[in-house]
C-alpha positions in Angstrom: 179.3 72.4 144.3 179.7 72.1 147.8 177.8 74.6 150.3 180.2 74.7 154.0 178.6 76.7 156.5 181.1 79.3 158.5 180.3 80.5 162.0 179.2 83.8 161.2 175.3 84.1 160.2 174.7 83.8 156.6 178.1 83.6 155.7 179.1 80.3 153.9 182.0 78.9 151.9 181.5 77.3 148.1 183.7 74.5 147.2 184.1 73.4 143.5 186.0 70.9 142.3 189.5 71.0 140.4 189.7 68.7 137.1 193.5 68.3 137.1 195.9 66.3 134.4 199.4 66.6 133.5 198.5 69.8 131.6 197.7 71.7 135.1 193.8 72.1 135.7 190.3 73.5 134.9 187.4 74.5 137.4 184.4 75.7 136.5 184.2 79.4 138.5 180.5 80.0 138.8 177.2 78.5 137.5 174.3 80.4 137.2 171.8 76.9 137.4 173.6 76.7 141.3 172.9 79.7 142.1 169.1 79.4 143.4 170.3 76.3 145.6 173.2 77.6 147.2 170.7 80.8 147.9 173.2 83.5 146.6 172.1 86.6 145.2 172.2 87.3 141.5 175.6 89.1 141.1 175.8 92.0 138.5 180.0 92.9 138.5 182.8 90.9 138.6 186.3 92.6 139.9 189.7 91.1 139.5 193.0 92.7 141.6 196.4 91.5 141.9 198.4 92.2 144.6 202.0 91.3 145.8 202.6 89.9 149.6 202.1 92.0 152.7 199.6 94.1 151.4 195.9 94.1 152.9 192.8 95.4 151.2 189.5 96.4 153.2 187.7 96.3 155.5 185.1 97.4 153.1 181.3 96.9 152.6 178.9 99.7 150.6 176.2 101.0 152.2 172.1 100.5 151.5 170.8 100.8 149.2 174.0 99.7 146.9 175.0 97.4 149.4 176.7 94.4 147.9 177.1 90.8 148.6 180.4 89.4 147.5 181.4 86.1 146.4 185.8 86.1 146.7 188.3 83.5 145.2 191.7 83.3 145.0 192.8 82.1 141.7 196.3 82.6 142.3 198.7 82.8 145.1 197.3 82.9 148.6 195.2 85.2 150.7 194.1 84.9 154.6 190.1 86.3 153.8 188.5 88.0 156.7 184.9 88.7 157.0 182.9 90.7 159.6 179.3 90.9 160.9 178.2 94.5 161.0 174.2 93.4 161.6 173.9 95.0 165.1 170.6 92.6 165.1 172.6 89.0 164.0 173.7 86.8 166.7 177.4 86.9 165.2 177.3 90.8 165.9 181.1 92.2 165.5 182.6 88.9 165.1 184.7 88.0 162.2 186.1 84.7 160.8 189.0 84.1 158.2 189.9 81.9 155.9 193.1 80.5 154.0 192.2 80.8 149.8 194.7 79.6 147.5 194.8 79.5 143.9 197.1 76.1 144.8 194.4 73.9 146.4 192.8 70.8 145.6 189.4 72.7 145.4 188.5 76.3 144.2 186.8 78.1 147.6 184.9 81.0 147.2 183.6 82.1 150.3 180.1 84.0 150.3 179.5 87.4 152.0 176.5 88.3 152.5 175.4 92.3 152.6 175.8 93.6 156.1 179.2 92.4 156.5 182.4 93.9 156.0 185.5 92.3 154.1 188.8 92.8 153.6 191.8 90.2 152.6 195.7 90.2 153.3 197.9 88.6 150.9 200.1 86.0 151.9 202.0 84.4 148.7 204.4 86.6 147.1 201.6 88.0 144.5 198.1 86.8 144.6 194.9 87.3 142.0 192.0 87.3 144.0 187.9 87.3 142.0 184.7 89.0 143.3 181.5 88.8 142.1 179.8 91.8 143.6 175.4 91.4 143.9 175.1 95.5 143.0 177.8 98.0 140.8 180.3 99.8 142.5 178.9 103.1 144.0 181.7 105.5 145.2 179.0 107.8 147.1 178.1 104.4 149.1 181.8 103.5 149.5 182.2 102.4 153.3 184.5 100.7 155.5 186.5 100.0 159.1 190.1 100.3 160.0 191.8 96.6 159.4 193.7 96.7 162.9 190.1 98.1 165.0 190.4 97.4 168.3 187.2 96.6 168.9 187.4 93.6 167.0 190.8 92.6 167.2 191.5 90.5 164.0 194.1 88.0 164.1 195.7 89.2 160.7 198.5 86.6 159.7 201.3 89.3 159.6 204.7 88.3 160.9 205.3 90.1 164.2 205.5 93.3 164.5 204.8 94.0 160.6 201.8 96.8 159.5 200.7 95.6 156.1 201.0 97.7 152.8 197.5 99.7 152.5 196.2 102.1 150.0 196.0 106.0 151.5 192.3 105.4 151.8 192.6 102.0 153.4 194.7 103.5 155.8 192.3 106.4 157.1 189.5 104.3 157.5 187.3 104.9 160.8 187.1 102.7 163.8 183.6 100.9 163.7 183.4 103.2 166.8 183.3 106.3 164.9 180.7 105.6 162.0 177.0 105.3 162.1 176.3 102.1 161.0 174.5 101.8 158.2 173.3 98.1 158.5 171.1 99.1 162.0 167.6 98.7 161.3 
């Protein structure tokens, strides 16, 4: 496993390799005994959603005390991941970074979220699979998130022009970061 730092604080990709013949391939998704040295949390769910091209899931993050750090593949198909820093205190404050998964490249990439960010993906590839390892369960009463297209933070989402993406009702009536209390402020 190889640990590649990304510019927002804490946040880091996870590289594995691909073993591939002419029968396809096999990875390896997660080992626990890397776990410690890559200094991710223990995870406690896994989630698995499919999705067909255009649409765009997130931003979301749960709030304390059920808040989650995720780890996010794409097995299959390709997704442009977006990740934002929500730590009012962390030097990356409201910044965000992406990054191109693809259940097609050489290596599998899973890129690590820590808790106090929001994330959200858009998928690119006519369908896509995308895997999460969530660090706490899903707690609808700690359910949170931010508007995908908030001006405050002006994401670069890789939507042909003039395009809105497909979102789920809720997705789509998320608040601007402007409008909640944030609940990573210490």
């Amino acid at each position: 496993m190889i640990k590649e730092p990304l510019p927002l604080e804490g946040a880091f990709l996870v590289h594995l390799p691909r073993h591939r013949d002419n029968r396809g391939y096999f990875a390896e998704l997660f080992r626990e005994s890397e776990r410690e040295v890559l200094g991710l949390p223990p995870f406690l769910q896994d989630n698995l959603s499919f999705s067909r091209k255009g649409v765009l899931r997130g931003l979301h993050f749960q709030r304390p005390p059920q808040a989650q750090a995720k780890l996010i593949t794409a097995v299959y198909g390709t997704i442009q991941d977006v990740v934002v820093d929500l730590r009012p205190t962390s030097p990356t404050y409201k910044q965000w970074v992406d990054v191109q998964l693809s259940g097609d490249s050489e290596r599998l990439t899973w890129v690590y979220v820590p808790v106090g960010f929001a994330h959200g993906f858009l998928v690119l590839s006519s369908e896509a699979v995308v895997v999460y390892r969530c660090s706490a369960y899903y707690a609808p009463h700690a359910d949170g998130g931010i508007r995908w297209d908030d001006p405050e933070l002006t994401i670069a989402w890789a939507l042909p022009s003039g395009e809105k993406p497909i979102l789920s009702p809720k997705d789509a009536a998320l608040p601007f970061l402007s409008e909640i209390e944030n609940p990573f402020a210490s």
